[in-house]
C-alpha positions as CSV (number, residue, x, y, z in Angstrom):
1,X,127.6,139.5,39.9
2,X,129.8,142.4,41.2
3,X,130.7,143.7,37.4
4,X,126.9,144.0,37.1
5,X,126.0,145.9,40.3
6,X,129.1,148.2,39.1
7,X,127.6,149.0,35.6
8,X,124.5,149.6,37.1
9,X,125.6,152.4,39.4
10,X,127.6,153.6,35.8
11,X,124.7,154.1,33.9
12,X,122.5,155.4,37.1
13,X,125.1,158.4,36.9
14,X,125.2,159.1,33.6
15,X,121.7,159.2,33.4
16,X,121.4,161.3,36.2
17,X,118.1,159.5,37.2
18,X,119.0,157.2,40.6
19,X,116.1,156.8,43.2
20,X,116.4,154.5,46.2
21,X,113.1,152.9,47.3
22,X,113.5,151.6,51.3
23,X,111.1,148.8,52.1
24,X,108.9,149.3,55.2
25,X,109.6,146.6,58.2
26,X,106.4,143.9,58.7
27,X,105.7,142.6,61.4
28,X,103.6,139.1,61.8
29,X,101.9,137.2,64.5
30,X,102.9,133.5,65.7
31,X,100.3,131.9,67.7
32,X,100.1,128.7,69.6
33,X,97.7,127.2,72.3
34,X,98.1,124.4,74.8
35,X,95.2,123.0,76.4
36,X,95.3,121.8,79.6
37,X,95.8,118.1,80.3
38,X,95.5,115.6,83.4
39,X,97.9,113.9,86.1
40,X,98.8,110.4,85.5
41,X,100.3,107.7,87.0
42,X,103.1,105.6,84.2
43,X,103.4,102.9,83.6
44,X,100.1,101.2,83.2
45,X,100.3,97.8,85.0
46,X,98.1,96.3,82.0
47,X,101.7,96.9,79.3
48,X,104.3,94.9,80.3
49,X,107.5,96.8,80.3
50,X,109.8,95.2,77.1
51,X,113.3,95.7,79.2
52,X,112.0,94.2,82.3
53,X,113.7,90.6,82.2
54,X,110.5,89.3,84.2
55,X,108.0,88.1,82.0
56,X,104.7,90.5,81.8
57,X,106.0,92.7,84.5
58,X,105.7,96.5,84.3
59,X,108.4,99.0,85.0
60,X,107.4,99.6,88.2
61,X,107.8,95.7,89.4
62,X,110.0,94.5,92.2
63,X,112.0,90.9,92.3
64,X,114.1,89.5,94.5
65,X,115.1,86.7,93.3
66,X,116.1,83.1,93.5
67,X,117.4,82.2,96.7
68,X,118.3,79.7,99.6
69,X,116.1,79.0,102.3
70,X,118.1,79.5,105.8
71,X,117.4,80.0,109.3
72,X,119.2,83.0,109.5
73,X,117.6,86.8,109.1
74,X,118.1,88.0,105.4
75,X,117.8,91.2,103.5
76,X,117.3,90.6,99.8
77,X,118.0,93.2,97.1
78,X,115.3,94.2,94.3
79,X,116.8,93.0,91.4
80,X,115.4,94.8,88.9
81,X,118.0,97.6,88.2
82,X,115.5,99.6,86.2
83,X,112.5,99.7,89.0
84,X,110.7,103.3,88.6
85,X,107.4,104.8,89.0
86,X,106.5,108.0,86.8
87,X,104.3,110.5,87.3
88,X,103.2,112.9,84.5
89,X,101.7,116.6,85.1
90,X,100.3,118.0,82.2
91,X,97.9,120.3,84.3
92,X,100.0,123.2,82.7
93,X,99.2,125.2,85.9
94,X,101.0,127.0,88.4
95,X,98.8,125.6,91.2
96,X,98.9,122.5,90.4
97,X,99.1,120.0,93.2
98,X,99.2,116.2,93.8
99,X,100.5,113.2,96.4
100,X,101.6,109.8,94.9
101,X,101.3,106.7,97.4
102,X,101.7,102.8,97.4
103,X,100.3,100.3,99.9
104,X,101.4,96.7,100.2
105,X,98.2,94.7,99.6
106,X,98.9,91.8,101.6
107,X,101.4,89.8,102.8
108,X,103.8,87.8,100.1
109,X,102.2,84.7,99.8
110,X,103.5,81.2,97.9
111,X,101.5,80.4,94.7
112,X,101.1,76.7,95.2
113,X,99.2,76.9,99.0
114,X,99.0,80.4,99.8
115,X,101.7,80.1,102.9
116,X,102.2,83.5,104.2
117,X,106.0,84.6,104.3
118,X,105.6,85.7,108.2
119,X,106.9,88.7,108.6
120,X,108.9,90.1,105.8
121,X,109.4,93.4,105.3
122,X,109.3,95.2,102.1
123,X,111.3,98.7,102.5
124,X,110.1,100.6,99.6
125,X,113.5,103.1,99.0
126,X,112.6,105.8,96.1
127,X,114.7,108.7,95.2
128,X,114.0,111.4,92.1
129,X,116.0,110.5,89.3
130,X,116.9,113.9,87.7
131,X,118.1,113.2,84.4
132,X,115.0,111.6,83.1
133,X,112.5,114.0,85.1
134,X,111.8,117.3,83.8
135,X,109.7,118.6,86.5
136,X,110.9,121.4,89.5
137,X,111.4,120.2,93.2
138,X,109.6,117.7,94.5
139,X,109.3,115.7,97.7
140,X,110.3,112.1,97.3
141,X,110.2,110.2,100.6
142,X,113.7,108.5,100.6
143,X,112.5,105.2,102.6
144,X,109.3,103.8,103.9
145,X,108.6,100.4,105.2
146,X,105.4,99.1,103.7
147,X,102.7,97.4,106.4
148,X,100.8,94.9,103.9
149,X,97.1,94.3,104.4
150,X,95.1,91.5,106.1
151,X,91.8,90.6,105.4
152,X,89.9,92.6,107.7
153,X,92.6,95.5,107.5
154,X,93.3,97.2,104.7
155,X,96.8,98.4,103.8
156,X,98.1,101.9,105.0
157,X,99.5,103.7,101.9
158,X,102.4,105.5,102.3
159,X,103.7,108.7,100.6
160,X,106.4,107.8,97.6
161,X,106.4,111.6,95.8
162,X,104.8,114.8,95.6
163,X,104.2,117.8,94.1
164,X,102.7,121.2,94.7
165,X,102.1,124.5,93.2
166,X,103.6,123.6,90.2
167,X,106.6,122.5,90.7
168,X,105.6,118.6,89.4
169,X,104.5,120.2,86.1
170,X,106.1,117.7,83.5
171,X,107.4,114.5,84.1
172,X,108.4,113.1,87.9
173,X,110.5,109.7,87.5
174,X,111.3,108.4,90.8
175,X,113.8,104.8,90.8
176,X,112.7,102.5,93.1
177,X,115.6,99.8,92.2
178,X,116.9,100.0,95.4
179,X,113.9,98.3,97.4
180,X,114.6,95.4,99.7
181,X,112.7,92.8,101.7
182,X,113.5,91.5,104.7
183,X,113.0,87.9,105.7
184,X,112.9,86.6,108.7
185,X,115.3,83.4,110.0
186,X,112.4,82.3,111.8
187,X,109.7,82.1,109.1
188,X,109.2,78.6,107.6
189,X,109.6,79.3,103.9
190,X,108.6,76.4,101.4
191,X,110.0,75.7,98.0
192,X,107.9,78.1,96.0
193,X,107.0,81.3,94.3
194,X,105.6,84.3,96.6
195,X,103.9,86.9,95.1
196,X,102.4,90.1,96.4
197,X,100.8,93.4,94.9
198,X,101.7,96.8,95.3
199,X,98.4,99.4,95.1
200,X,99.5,103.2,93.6
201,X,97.2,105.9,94.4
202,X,97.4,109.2,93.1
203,X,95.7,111.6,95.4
204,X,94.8,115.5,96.2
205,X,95.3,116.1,92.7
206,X,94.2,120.0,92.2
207,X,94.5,121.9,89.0
């Protein structure tokens, strides 16, 4: 390739008849356009989560375990390391605003007979995980004791994250793994399952 650029420019010069043509710069467009989107709450309670060792249970399930029943007061650990809530802003505004809370339904209650586990307390204990969020800053209430419902008082929701002008665009994932529930000495407890529902609201949303 370089002898034939060389015996080019020979015979240009000989003939005497070189001309240099110099290209004009182009410029071109690129164009993309986002629509705007909604705020959600992830995951859906209705698809089971596949790494959550409790059967059917979502991502954002709590369990605390197998354990023995004693007279003395107990607090048990949430078991399920991977406990988290998501939130997902795909407003793609810069006003975009919204308020995440939970409410405890009612109390825990035993499959079999529906015996109420007298006061226990579920401590709901969040915190933003930042390596799988990709939103800005946030306010996560660290710690919140959840009041459950009774049937002629429903539960008080309590703030678990928010968000506002903007800053929760993207994905929020808070990790709840660190919950607990306190259990009472006192309580008569019965050889059973308790069970009790957890109510997510997302709230105030403004795009």
């Amino acid at each position: 390739m370089k002898k034939l650029v060389l015996g080019m420019a020979l015979v240009g010069s000989i003939l005497g008849a070189t001309t240099s043509a110099v290209s004009a710069a182009t410029t071109t467009n690129g164009d993309v356009t986002f629509k705007p989107g909604t705020v959600t709450v992830d995951p859906d309670p209705s698809n089971p989560d596949p790494s959550n060792p409790n059967a059917n249970a979502t991502a954002a399930d709590l369990n605390f375990g197998l354990n023995e029943i004693t007279d003395k007061d107990v607090t048990l650990n949430n078991t399920y390391a991977a406990a988290h809530i998501n939130v997902n802003d795909l407003t793609g505004t810069t006003t975009s605003t919204w308020n995440l809370t939970v409410a405890q339904d009612a109390q825990f209650k035993s499959v079999k007979d529906a015996k109420e586990l007298t006061n226990a307390a579920l401590t709901l204990n969040a915190a933003k995980d930042t390596t799988a969020s990709t939103s800005g800053a946030v306010d996560v209430t660290a710690s919140s004791v959840l009041v459950p419902g009774a049937d002629k008082k429903p539960a008080a929701p309590v703030n678990v994250v928010g968000a506002k002008d903007g800053n929760g665009n993207g994905k929020t994932q808070a990790t709840i793994a660190g919950s607990t529930l306190a259990v009472p000495g006192a309580t008569v407890k019965v050889s059973d399952n308790y069970k009790t529902t957890l109510t997510w609201d997302l709230a105030d949303v403004v795009a």
